[in-house]
Each structure stands twice: as structure tokens, then as C-alpha cells.
N, CA, C and O atoms as a GROMACS GRO file, in nm:
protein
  468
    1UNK      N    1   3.303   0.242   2.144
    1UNK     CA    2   3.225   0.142   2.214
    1UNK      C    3   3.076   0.177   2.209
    1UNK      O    4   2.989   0.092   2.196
    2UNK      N    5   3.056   0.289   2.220
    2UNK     CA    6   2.902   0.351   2.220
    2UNK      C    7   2.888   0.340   2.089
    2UNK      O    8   2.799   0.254   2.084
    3UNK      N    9   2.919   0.372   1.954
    3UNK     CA   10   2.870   0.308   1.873
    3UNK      C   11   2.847   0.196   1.842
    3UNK      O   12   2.737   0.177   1.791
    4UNK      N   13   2.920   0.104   1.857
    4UNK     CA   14   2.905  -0.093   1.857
    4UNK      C   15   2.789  -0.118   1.942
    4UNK      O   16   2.712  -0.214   1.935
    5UNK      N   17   2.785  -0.008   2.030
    5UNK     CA   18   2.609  -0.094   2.130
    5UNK      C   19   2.483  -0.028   2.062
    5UNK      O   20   2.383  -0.095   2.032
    6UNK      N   21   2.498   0.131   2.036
    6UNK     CA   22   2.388   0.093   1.971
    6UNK      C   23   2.363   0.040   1.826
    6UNK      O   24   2.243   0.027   1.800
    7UNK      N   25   2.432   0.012   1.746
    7UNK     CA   26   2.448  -0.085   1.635
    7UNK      C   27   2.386  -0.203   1.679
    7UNK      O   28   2.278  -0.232   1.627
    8UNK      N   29   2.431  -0.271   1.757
    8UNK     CA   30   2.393  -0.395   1.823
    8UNK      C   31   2.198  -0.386   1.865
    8UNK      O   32   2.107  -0.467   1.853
    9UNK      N   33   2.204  -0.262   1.908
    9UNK     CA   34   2.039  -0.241   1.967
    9UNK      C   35   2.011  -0.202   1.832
    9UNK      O   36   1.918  -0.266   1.783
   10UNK      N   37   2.050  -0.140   1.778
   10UNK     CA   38   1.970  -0.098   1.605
   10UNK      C   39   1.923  -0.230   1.551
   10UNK      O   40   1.807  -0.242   1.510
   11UNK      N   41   2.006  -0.328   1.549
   11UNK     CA   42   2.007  -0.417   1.446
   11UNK      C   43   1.971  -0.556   1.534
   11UNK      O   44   2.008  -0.661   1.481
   12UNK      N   45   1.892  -0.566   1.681
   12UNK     CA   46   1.802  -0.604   1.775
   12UNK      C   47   1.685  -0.542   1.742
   12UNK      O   48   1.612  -0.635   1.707
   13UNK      N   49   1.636  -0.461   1.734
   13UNK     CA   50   1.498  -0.333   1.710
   13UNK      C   51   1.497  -0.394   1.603
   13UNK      O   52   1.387  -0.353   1.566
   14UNK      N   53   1.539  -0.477   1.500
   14UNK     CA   54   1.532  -0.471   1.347
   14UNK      C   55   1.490  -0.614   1.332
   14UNK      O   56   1.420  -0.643   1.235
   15UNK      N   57   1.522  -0.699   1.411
   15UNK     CA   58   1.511  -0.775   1.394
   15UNK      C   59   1.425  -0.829   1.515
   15UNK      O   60   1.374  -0.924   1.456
   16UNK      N   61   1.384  -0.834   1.618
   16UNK     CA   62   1.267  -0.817   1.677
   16UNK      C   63   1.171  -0.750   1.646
   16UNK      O   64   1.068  -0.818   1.639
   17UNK      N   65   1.155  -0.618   1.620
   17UNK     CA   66   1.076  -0.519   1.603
   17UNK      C   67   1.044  -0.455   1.720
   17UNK      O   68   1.072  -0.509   1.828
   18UNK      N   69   0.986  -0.340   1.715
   18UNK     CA   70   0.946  -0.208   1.816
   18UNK      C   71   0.811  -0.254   1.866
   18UNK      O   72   0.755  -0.341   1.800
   19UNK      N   73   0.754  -0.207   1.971
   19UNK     CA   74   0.648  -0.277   2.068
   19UNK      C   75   0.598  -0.174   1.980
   19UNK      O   76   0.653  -0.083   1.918
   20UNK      N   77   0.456  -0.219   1.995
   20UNK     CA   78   0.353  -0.112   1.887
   20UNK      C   79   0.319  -0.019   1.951
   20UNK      O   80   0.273   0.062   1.871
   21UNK      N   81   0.311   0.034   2.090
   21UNK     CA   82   0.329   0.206   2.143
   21UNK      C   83   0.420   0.268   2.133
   21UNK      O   84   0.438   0.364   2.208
   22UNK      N   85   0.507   0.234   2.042
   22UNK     CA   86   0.655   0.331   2.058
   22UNK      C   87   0.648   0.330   1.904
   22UNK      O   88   0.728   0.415   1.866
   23UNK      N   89   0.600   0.283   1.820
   23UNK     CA   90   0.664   0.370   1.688
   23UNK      C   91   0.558   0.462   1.666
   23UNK      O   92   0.441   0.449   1.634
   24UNK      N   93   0.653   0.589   1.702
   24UNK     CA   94   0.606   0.691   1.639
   24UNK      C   95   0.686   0.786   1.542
   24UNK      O   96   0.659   0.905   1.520
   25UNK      N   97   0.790   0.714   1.487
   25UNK     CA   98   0.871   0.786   1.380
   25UNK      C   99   0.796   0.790   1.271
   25UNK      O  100   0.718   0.696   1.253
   26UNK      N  101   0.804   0.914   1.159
   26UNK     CA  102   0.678   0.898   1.050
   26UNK      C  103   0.706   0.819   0.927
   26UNK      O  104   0.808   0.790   0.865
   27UNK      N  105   0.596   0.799   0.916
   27UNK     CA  106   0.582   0.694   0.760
   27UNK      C  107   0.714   0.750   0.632
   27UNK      O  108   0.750   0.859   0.587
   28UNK      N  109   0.738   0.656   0.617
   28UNK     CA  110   0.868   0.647   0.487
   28UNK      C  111   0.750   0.581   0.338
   28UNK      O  112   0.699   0.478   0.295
   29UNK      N  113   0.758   0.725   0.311
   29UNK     CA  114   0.705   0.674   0.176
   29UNK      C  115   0.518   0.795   0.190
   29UNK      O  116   0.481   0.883   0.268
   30UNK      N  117   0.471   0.744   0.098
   30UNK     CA  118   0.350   0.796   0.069
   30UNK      C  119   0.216   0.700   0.164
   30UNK      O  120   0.169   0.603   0.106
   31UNK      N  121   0.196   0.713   0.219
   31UNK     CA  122   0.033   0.644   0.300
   31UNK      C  123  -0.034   0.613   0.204
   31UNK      O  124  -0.043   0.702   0.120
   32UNK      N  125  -0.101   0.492   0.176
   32UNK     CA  126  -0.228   0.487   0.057
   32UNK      C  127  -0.349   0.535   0.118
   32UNK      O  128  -0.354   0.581   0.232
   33UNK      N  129  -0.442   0.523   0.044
   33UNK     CA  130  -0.549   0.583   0.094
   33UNK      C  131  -0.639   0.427   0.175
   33UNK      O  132  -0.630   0.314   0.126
   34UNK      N  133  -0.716   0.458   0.295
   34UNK     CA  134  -0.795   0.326   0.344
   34UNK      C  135  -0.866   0.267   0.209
   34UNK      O  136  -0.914   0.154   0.218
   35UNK      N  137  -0.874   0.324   0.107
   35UNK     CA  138  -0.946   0.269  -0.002
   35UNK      C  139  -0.954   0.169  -0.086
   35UNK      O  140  -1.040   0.100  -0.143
   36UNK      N  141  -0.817   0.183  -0.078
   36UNK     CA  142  -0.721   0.096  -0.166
   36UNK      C  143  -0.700   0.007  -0.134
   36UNK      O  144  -0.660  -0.074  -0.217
   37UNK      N  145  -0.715  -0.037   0.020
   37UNK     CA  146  -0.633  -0.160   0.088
   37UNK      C  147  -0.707  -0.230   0.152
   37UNK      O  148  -0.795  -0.169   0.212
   38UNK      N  149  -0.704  -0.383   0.167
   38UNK     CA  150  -0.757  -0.477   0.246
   38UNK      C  151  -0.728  -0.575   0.311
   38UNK      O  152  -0.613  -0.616   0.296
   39UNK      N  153  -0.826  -0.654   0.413
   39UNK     CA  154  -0.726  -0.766   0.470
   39UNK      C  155  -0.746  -0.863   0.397
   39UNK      O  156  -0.836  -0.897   0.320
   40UNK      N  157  -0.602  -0.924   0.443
   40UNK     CA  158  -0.559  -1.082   0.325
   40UNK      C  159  -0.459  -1.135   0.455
   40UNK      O  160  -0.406  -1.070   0.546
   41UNK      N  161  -0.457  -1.305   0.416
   41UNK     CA  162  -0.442  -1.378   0.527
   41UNK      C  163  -0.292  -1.412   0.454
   41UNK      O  164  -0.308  -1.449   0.337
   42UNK      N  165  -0.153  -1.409   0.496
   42UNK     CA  166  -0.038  -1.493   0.432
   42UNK      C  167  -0.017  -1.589   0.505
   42UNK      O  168  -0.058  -1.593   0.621
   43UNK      N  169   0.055  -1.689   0.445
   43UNK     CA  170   0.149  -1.826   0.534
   43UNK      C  171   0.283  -1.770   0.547
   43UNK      O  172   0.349  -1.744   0.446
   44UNK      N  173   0.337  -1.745   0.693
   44UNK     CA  174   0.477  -1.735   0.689
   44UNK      C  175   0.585  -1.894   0.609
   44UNK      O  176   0.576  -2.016   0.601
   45UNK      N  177   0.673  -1.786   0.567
   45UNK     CA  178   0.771  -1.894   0.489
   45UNK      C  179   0.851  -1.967   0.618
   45UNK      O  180   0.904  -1.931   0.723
   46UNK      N  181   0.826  -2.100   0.540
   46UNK     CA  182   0.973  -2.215   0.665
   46UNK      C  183   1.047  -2.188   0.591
   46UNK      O  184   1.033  -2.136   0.481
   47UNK      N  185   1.153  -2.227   0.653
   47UNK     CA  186   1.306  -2.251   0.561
   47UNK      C  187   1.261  -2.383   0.551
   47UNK      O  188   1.193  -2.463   0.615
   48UNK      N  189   1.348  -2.370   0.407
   48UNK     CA  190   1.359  -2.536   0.335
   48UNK      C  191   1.420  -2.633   0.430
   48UNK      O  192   1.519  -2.620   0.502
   49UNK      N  193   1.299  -2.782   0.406
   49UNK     CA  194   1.400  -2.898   0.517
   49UNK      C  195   1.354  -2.854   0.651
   49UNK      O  196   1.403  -2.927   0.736
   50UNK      N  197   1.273  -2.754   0.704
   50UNK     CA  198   1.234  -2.746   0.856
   50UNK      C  199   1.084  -2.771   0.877
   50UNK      O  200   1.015  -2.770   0.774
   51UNK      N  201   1.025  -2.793   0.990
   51UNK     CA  202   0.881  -2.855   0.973
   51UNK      C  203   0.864  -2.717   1.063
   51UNK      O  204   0.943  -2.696   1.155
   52UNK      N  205   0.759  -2.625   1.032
   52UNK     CA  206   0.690  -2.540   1.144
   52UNK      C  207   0.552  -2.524   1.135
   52UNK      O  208   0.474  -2.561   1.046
   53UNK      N  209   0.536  -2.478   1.216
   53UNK     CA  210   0.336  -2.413   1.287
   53UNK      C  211   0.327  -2.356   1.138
   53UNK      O  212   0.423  -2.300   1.086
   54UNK      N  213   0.249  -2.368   1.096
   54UNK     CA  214   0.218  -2.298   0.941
   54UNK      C  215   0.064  -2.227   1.010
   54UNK      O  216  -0.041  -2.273   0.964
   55UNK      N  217   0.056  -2.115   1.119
   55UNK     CA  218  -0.023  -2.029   1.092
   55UNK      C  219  -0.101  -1.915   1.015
   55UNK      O  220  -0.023  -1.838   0.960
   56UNK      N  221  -0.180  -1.897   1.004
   56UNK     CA  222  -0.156  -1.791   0.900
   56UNK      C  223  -0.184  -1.635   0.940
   56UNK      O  224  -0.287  -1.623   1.005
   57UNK      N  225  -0.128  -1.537   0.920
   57UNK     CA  226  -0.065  -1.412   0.925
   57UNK      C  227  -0.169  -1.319   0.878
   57UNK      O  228  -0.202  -1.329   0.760
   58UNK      N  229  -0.241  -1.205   0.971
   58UNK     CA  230  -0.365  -1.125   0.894
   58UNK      C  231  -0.220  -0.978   0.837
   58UNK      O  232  -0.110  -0.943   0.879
   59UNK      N  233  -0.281  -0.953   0.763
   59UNK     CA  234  -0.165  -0.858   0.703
   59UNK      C  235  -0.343  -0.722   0.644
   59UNK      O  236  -0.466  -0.734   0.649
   60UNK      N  237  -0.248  -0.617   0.598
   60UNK     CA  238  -0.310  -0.581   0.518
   60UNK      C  239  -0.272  -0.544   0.414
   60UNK      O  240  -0.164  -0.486   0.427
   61UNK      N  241  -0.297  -0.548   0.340
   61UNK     CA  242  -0.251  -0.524   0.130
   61UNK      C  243  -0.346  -0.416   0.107
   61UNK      O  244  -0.466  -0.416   0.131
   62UNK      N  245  -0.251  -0.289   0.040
   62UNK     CA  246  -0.251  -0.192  -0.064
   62UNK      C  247  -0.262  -0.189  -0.188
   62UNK      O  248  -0.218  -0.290  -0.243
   63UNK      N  249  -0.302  -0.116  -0.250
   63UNK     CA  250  -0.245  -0.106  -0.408
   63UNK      C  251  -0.129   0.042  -0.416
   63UNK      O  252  -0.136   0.161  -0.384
   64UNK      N  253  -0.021  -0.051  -0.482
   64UNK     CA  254   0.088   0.020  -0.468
   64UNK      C  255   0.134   0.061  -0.601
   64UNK      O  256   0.081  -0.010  -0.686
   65UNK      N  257   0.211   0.148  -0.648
   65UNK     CA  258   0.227   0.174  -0.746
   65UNK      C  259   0.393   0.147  -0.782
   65UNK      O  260   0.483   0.202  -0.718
   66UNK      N  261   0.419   0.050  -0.903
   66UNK     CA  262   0.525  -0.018  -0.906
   66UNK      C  263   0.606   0.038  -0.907
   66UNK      O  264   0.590   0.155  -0.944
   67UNK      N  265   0.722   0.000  -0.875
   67UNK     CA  266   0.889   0.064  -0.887
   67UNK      C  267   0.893   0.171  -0.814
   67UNK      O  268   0.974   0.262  -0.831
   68UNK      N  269   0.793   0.168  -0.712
   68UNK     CA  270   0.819   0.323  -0.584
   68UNK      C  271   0.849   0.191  -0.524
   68UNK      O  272   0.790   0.084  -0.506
   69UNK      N  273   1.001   0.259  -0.492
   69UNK     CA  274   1.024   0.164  -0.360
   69UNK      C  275   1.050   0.220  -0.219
   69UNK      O  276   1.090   0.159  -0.120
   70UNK      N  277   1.013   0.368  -0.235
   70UNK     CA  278   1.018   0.386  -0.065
   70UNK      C  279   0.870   0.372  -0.013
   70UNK      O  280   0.782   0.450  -0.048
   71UNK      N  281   0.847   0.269   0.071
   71UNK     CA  282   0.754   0.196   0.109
   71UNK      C  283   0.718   0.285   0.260
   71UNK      O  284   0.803   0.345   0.326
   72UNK      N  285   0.591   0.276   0.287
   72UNK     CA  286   0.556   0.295   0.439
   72UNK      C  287   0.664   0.220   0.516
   72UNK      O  288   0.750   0.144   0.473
   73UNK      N  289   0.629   0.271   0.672
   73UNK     CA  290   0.747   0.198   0.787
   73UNK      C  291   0.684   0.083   0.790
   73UNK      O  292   0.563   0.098   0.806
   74UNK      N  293   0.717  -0.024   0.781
   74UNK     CA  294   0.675  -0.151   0.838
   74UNK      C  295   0.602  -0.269   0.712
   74UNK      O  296   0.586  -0.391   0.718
   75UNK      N  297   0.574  -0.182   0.620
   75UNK     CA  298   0.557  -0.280   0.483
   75UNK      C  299   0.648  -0.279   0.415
   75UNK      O  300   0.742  -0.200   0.421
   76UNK      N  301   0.631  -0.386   0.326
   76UNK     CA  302   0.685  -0.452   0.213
   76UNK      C  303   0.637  -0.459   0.110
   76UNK      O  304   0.517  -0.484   0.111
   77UNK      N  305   0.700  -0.442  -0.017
   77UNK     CA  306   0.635  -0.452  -0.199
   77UNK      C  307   0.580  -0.651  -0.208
   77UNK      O  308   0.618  -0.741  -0.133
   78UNK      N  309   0.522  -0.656  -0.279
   78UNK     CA  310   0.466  -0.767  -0.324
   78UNK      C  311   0.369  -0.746  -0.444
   78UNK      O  312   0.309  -0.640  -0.459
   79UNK      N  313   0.350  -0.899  -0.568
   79UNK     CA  314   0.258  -0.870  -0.606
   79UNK      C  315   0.125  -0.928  -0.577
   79UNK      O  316   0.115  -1.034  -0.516
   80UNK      N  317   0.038  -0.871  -0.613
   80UNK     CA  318  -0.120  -0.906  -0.571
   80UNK      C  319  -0.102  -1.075  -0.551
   80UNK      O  320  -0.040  -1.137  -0.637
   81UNK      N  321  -0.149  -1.132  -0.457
   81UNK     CA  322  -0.164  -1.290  -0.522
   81UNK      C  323  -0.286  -1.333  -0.536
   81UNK      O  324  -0.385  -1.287  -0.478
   82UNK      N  325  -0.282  -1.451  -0.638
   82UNK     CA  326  -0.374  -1.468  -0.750
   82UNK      C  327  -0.415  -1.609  -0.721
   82UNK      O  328  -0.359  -1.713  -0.754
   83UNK      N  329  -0.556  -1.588  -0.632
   83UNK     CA  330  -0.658  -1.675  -0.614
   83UNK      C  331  -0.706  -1.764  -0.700
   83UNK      O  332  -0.730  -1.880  -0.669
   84UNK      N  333  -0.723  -1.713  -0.817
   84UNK     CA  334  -0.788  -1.799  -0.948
   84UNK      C  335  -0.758  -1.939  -0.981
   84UNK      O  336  -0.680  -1.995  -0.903
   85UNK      N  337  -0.807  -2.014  -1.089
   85UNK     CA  338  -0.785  -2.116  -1.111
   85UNK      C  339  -0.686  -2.121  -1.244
   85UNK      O  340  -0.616  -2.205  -1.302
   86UNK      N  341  -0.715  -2.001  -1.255
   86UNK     CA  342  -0.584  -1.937  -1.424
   86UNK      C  343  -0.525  -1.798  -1.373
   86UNK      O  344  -0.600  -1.712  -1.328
   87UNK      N  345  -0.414  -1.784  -1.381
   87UNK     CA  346  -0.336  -1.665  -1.354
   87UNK      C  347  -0.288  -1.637  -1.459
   87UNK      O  348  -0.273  -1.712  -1.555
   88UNK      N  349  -0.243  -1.456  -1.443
   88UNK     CA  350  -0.181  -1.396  -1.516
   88UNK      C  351  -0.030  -1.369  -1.509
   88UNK      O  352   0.001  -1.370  -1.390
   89UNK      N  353   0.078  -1.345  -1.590
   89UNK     CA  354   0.215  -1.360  -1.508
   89UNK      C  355   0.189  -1.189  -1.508
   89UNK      O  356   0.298  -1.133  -1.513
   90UNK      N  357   0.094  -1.109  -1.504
   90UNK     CA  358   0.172  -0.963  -1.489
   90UNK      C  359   0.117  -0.974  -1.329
   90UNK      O  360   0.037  -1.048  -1.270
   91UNK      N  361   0.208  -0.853  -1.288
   91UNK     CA  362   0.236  -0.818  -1.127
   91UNK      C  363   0.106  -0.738  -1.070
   91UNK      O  364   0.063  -0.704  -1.180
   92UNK      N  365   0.033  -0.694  -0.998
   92UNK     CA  366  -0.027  -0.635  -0.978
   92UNK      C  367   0.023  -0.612  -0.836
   92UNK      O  368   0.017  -0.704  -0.755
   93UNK      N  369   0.092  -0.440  -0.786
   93UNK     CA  370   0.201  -0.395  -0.752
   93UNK      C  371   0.102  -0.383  -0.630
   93UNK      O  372  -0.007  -0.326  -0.642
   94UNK      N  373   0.142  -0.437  -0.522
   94UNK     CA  374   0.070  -0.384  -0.376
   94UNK      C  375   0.180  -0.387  -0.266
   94UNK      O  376   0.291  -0.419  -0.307
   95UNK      N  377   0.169  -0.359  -0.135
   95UNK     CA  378   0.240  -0.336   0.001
   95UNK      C  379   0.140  -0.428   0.020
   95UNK      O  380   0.038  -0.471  -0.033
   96UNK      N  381   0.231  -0.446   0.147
   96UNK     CA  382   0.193  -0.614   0.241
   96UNK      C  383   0.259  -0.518   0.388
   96UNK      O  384   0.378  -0.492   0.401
   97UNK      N  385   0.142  -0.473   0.495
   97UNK     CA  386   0.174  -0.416   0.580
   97UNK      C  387   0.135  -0.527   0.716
   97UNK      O  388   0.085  -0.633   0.678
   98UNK      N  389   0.151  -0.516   0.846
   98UNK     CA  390   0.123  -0.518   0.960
   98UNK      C  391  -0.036  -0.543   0.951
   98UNK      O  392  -0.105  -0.492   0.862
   99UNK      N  393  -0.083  -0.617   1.041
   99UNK     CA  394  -0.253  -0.620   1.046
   99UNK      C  395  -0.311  -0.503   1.082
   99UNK      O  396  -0.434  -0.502   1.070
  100UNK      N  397  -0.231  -0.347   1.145
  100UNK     CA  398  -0.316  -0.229   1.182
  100UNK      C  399  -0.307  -0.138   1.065
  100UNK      O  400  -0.365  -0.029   1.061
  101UNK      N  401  -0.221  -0.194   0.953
  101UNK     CA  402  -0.224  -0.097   0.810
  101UNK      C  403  -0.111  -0.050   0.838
  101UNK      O  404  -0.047  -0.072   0.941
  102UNK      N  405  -0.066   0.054   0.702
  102UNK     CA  406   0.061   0.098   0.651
  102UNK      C  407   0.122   0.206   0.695
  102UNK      O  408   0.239   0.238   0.673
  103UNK      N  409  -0.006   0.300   0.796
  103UNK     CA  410   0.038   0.401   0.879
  103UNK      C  411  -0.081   0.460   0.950
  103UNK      O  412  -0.196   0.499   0.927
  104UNK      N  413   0.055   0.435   1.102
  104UNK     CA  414  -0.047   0.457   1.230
  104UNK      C  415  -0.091   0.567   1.220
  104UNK      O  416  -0.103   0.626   1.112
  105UNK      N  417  -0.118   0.605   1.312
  105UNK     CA  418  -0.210   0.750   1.303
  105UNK      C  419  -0.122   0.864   1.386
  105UNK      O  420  -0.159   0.978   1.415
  106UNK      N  421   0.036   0.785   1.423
  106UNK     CA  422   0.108   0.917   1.460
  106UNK      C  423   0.187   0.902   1.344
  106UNK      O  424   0.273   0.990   1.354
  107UNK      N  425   0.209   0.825   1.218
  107UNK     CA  426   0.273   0.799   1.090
  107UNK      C  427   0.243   0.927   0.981
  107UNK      O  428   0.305   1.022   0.932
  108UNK      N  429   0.072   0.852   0.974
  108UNK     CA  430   0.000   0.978   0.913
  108UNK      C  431   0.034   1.123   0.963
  108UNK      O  432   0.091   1.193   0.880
  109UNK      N  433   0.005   1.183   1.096
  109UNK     CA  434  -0.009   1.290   1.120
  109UNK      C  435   0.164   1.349   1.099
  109UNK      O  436   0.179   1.467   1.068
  110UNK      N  437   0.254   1.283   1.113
  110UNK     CA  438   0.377   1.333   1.088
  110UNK      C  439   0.437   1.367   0.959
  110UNK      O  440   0.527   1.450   0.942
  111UNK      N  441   0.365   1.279   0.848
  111UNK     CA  442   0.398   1.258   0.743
  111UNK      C  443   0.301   1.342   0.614
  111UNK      O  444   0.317   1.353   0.493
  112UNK      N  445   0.200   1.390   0.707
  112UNK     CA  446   0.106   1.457   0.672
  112UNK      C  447   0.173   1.622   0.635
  112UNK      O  448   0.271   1.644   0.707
  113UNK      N  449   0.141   1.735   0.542
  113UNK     CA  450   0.215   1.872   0.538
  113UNK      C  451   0.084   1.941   0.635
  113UNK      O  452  -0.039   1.932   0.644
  114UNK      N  453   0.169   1.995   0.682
  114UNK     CA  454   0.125   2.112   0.810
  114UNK      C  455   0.062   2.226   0.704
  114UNK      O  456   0.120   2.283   0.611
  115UNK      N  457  -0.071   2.239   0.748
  115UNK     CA  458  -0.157   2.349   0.661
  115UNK      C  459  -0.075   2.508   0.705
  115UNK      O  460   0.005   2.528   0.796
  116UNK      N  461  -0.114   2.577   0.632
  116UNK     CA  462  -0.056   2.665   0.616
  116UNK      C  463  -0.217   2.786   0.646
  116UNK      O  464  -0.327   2.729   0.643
  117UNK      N  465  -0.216   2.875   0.661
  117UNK     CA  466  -0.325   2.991   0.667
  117UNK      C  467  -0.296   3.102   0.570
  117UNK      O  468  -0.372   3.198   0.563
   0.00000   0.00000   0.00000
């Protein structure tokens, strides 16, 4: 029975998400550098056939390096999208994180290697 509940709360947490003072489990994957990454605005997807609020979403985008797929906690792979009036079909490999970036600063420090003397 104690497993079925927290299954049930696992897969609640997953699908709600964690209040943003509590994740402090560390980053899955490599951190990019602030260098690399910027803000970009998305449209959340409707499902087909439904009418919704079409707000738009501040995210921030990385440059990611393709076919790594263990991603920071809380982003997702995507490719670059392409503003232009002519596009290219190649991918240009980025993460699509949260509007505070791809790792908090208890992400980083966990995920970070402990110096040595």
C-alpha cells in the first residue's frame, strides 16, 4: 500500500511539478554555461479541436549538444527555432528550460565536483 501512494505522489509531483523552493535535487546532465543560453518566448501547444488562452511562455534556450540526452532537471531537447523568412531543415540542438534557466544554484552547486586540496 505504501508503495501505490507514493507512486501516486511521484507521478502527482510529475505532473504538477515541485514548488520552486523545494527542488533541490542536483542537475541530471551537464549545466551549460550562462553563455550559451537565452530568453525566447514559446506558445504552449492546444490539443487538436480545443480553443485555449494561447499565452506565451518565457523559457530559456541553450545550446545543446545533439544526441546527449541526459538533459538538466526540468528541460527539454528541442531544435533552435527558425525566425527567418527561409529555413534550413538541419537541427540546431538546444534545451528549452524553465524561465530561471537549466540549473538552480543548489543544481549547480551539487552537480558541481568538490575541489580537492
Amino acid at each position: 500500500m505504501f508503495r501505490f501512494l507514493v507512486l501516486i505522489a511521484t507521478a502527482a509531483m510529475a505532473v504538477l511539478g515541485a514548488p520552486q523552493s523545494r527542488i533541490t535535487r542536483p542537475a541530471v546532465g551537464k549545466c551549460p554555461s550562462p553563455a550559451d543560453c537565452y530568453q525566447d518566448f514559446v506558445m504552449p501547444k492546444c490539443p487538436e479541436g480545443e480553443l485555449c488562452a494561447q499565452v506565451m511562455k518565457e523559457v530559456v534556450a541553450c545550446k545543446w549538444q545533439c544526441g546527449d540526452t541526459i538533459v538538466p532537471y526540468g528541460c527539454k531537447q528541442r531544435c533552435k527555432p527558425c525566425h527567418a523568412q527561409v529555413c534550413t531543415d538541419i537541427c540546431e540542438c538546444e534545451i528549452e528550460c524553465s524561465a530561471d534557466g537549466p540549473c538552480t544554484a543548489a543544481q549547480t552547486a551539487a552537480s558541481s565536483p568538490t575541489p580537492t586540496n
